[in-house]
C-alpha positions in Angstrom: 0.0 0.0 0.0 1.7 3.1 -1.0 1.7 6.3 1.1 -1.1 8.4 -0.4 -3.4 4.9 -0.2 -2.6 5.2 3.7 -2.9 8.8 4.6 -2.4 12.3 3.4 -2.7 15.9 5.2 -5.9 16.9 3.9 -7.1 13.0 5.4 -9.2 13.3 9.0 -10.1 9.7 10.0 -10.5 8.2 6.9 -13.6 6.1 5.9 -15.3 6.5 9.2 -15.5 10.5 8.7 -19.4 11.4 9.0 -18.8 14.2 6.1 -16.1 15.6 4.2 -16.3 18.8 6.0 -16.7 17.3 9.3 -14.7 14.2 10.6 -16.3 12.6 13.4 -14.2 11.2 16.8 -13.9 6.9 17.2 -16.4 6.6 20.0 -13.7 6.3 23.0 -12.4 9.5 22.1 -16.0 11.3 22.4 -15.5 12.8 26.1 -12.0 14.3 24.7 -13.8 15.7 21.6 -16.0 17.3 24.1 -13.3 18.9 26.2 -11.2 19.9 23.3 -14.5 21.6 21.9 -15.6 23.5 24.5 -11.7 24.7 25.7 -10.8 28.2 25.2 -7.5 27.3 24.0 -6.7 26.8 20.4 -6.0 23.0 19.9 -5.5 21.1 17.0 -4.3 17.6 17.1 -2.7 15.2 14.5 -2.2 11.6 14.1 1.7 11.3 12.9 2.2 7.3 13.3 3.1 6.7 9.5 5.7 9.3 10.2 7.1 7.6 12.9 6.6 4.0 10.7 8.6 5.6 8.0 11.5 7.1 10.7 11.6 3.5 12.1 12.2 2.7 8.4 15.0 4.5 8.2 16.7 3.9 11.4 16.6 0.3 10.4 18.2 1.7 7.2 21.1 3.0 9.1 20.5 7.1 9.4 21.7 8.3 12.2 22.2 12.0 11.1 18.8 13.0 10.2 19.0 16.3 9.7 21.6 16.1 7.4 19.5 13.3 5.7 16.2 15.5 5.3 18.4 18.5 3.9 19.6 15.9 1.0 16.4 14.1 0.7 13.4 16.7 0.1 11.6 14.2 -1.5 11.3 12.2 2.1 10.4 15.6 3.9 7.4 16.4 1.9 6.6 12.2 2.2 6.8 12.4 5.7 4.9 15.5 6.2 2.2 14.3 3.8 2.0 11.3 5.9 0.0 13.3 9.1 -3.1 13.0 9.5 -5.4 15.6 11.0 -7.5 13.7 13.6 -9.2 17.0 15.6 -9.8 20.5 15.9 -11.6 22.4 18.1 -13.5 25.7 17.2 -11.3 28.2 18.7 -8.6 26.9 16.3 -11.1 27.4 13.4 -11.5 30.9 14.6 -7.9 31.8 14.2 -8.0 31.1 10.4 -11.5 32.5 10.1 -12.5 29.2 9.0 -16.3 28.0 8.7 -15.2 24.1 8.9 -12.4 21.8 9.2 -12.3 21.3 6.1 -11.4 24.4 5.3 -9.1 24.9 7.7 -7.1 21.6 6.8 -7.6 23.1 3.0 -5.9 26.4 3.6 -3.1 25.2 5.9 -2.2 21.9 4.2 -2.7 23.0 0.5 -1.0 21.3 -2.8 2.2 23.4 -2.4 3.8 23.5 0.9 5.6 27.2 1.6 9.6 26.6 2.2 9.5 28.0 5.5 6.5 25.4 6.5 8.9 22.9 5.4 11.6 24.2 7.4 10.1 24.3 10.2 8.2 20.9 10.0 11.4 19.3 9.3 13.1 20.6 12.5 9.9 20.1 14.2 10.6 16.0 13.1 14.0 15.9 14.2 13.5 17.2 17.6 10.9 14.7 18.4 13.5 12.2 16.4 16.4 12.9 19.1 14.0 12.4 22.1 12.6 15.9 22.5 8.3 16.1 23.4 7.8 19.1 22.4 8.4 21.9 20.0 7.9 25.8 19.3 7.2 27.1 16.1 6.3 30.8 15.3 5.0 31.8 11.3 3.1 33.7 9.5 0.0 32.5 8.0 -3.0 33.7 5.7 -6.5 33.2 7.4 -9.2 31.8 5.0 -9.8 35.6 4.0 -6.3 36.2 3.1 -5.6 38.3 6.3 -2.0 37.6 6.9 -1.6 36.3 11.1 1.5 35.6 13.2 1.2 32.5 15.1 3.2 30.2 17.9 2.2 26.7 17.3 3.5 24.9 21.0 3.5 21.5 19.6 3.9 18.2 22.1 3.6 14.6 22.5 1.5 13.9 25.1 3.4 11.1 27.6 0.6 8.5 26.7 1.8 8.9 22.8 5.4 9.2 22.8 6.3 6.0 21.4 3.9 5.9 18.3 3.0 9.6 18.0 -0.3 8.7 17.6 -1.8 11.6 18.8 0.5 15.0 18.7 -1.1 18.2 20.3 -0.9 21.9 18.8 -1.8 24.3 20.9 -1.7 27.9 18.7 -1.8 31.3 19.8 -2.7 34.3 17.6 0.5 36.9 18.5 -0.3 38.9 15.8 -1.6 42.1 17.7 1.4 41.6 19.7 3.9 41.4 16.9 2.3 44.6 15.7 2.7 46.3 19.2 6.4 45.1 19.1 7.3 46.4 15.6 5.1 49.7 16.1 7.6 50.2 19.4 11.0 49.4 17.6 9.6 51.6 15.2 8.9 54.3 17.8 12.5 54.0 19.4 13.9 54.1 16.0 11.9 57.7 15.8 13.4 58.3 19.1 17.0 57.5 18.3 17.4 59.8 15.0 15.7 62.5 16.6 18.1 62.2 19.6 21.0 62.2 17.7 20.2 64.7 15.8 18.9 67.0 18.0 20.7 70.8 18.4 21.2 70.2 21.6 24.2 68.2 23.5 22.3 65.6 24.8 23.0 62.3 26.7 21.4 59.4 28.9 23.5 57.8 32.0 22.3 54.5 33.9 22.8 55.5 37.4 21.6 51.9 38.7 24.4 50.9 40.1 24.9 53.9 42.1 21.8 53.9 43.4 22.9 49.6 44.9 25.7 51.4 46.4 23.4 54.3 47.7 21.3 51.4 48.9 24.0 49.6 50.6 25.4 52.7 52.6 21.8 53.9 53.6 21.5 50.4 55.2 24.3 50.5 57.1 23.8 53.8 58.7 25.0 56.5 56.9 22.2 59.9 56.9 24.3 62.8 56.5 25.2 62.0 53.0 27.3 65.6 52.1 29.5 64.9 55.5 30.1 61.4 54.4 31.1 61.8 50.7 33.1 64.7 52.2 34.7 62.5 54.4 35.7 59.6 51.7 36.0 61.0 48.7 37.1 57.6 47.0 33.1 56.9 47.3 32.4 59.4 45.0 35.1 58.5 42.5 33.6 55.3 42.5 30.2 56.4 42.3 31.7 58.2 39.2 33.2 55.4 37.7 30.0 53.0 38.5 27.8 55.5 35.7 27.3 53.8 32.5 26.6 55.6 29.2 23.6 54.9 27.3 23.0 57.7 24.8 25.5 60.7 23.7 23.8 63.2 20.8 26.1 64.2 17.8 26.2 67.7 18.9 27.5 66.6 22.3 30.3 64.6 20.7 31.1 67.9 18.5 31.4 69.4 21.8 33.8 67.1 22.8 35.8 67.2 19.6 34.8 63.2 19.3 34.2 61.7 15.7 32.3 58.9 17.5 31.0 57.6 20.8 34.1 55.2 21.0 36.2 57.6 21.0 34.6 60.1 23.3 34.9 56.8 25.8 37.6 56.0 25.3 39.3 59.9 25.7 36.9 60.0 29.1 38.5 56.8 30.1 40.9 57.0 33.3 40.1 61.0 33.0 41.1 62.6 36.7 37.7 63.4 38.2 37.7 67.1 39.2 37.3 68.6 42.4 34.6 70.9 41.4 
């Protein structure tokens, strides 16, 4: 029986699916079809046994470094992801891809023409699980059934009770795509930030004072009040406050006040400068 006659991805659970568009669950699986139904959580589970038949196959072939292997043989990475079979998922999954069935949802994510970096990641996905690992993080960017592009994590596991024939491997997906947005509108914002900074008329710059403020800590608890008295008495305090600042930011019209062609270099002229009395 060749591989397509056993199972492809578009496959749910074969001859005993009730429609098409809606595979059914064997009937000691219907509490768990319940569950995954009415969870809040994305979840999408697939069956991946032929895969693991077809890497037992191999081992007995003699490959020991599969990765290597799958990068010379696409041929046996599109097989094997061809080979998992969608067995459930649950209707907050659907809602991710804006999908009005399974079917559809299998459709648009497992179409005729598998996108490179689908591949890519499945194929790593295999290894890990290959070399022992139970679980795996994958994070894309996909098109919903109305073409609206999405950024996903896919956590994907082997549940303990499954580890040995993969029978049953577990997505759980998480939409990040408002926080991807939120992320690139900030480095967006600092970027804004930066060039306006550096360019501004003014000599400009930013100091981390944190670990001053430890050693300000540190004195305060061991008694010291009368702070101007005390630095006035141990003046190598505040030569190592001094040295304890840390540079974050410098303007360009600061460094032209300093005669510096770059932040290195003003450093590295302010390095092991005496500190002033004044």
């Amino acid at each position: 029986m060749s591989d397509q006659d056993k199972a492809s991805k578009g496959n749910t659970q074969g001859p005993e699916a009730a429609s098409p568009e809606e595979p059914s669950l064997p009937r000691h699986d219907e509490n768990h079809g319940k569950l995954l139904e009415r969870s809040r959580i994305d979840i999408w589970e697939e069956d991946w046994s032929l895969i693991k038949d077809m890497v037992d196959d191999l081992k007995d072939q003699g490959v020991t470094d599969w990765y290597r292997y799958f990068e010379q043989h696409e041929d046996q990475s599109v097989r094997a992801y061809r080979l998992a079979s969608v067995t459930s998922i649950n209707q907050a999954a659907l809602d991710i891809y804006h999908a009005p069935s399974r079917q559809v949802a299998i459709d648009i994510t497992f179409g005729e023409i598998i996108p490179p970096e689908e591949l890519v990641e499945f194929k790593a996905n295999l290894v890990a699980f290959i070399e022992g690992r139970t679980s795996y993080e994958i994070e894309t960017r996909e098109l919903t059934f109305d073409d609206i592009e999405i950024s996903t994590r896919r956590h994907v596991t082997l549940p303990p009770d499954h580890q040995m024939t993969w029978s049953r491997v577990l997505y759980t997906i998480e939409d990040t795509t408002e926080s991807k947005r939120m992320e690139e509108s900030l480095r967006e914002s600092e970027a804004r930030y930066r060039e306006v900074f550096d360019d501004a008329p003014a000599a400009l710059g930013v100091e981390d004072w944190s670990e001053i403020k430890k050693m300000i800590d540190e004195l305060a608890d061991a008694g010291v009040e009368n702070w101007r008295n005390y630095f006035a008495d141990h003046p190598d305090r505040v030569i190592e406050a001094y040295d304890l600042t840390e540079l974050l930011q410098i303007s360009n019209a600061n460094l032209g006040l300093y005669g510096a062609a770059s932040v290195e270099e003003y450093l590295g002229s302010n390095q092991g400068a005496l500190v002033l009395p004044e």
